[in-house]
C-alpha positions in Angstrom: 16.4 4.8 9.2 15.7 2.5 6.5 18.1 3.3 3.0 17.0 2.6 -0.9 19.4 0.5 -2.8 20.6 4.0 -3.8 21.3 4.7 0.0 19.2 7.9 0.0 17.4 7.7 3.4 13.5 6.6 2.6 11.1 9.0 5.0 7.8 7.4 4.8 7.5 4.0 7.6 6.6 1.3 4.9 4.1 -0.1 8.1 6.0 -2.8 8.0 5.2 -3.6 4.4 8.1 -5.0 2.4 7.9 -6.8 -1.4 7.5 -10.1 0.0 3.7 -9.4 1.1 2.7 -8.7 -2.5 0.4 -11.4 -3.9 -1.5 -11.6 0.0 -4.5 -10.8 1.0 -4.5 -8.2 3.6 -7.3 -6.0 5.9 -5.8 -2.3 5.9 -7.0 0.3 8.3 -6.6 4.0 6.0 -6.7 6.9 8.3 -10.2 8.2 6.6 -11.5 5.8 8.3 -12.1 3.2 5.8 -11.5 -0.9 6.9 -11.0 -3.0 3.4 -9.8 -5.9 2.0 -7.3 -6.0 -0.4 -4.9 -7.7 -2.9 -1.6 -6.4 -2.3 -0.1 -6.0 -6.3 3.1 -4.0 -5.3 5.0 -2.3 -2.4 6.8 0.5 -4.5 9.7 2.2 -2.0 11.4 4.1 -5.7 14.5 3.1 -3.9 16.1 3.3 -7.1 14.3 7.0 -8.2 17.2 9.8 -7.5 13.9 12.4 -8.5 11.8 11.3 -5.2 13.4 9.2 -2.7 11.3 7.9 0.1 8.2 8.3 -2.0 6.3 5.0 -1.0 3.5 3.1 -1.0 1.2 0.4 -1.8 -0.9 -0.6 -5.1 -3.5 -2.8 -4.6 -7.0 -4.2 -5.8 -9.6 -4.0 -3.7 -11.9 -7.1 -2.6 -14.1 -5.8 0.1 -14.5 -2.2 1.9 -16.9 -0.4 4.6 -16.7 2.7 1.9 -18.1 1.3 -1.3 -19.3 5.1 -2.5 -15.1 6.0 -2.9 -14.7 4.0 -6.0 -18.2 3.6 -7.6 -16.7 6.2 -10.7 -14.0 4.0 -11.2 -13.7 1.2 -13.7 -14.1 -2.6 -12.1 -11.0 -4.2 -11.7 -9.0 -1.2 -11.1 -6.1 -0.7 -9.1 -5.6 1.6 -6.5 -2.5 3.2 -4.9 -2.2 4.7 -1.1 0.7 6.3 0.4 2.3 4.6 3.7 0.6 8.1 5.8 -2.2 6.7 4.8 -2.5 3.5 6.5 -3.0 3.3 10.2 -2.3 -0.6 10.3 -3.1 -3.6 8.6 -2.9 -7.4 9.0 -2.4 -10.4 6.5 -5.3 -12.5 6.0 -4.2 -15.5 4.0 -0.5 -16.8 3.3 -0.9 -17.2 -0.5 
């Protein structure tokens, strides 16, 4: 099991996500079903939080997605945050 700098035990699978894949381009697959495009901003583990270990996820800007409707309310430019449950898999599309 992976361990937080703090060494409390961090429950969610990052996916394989780690820091040095912030920056990329990646296609993720969410478990709603929606397939987007994305800008990966941060890979936040709070392995440093003592009030919520193993609290992960991802914060990213989205470039492309097959569900549109999700974030017409939202501001452009915004940034969006799923939990590691809620991706299914996801694959890098560029190397910068």
């Amino acid at each position: 099991m992976e361990r937080g700098r703090n060494g409390v035990a961090l429950t969610d699978d990052t996916k394989g996500l780690t820091r040095a894949h912030e920056g990329h381009t990646l296609r993720v697959w969410f478990s709603n079903g929606e397939i987007a495009l994305v800008r990966l901003e941060s890979v936040d583990v709070h392995d440093n939080c003592h009030l919520c270990p193993g609290y992960a996820g991802i914060i990213y800007d989205i470039l492309e997605t097959n569900q549109p409707g999700r974030y017409e309310k939202n501001s452009p430019g915004a940034a969006y945050w799923s939990e590691f449950p809620d991706i299914g898999k996801w694959e890098l599309v560029d190397e910068t």
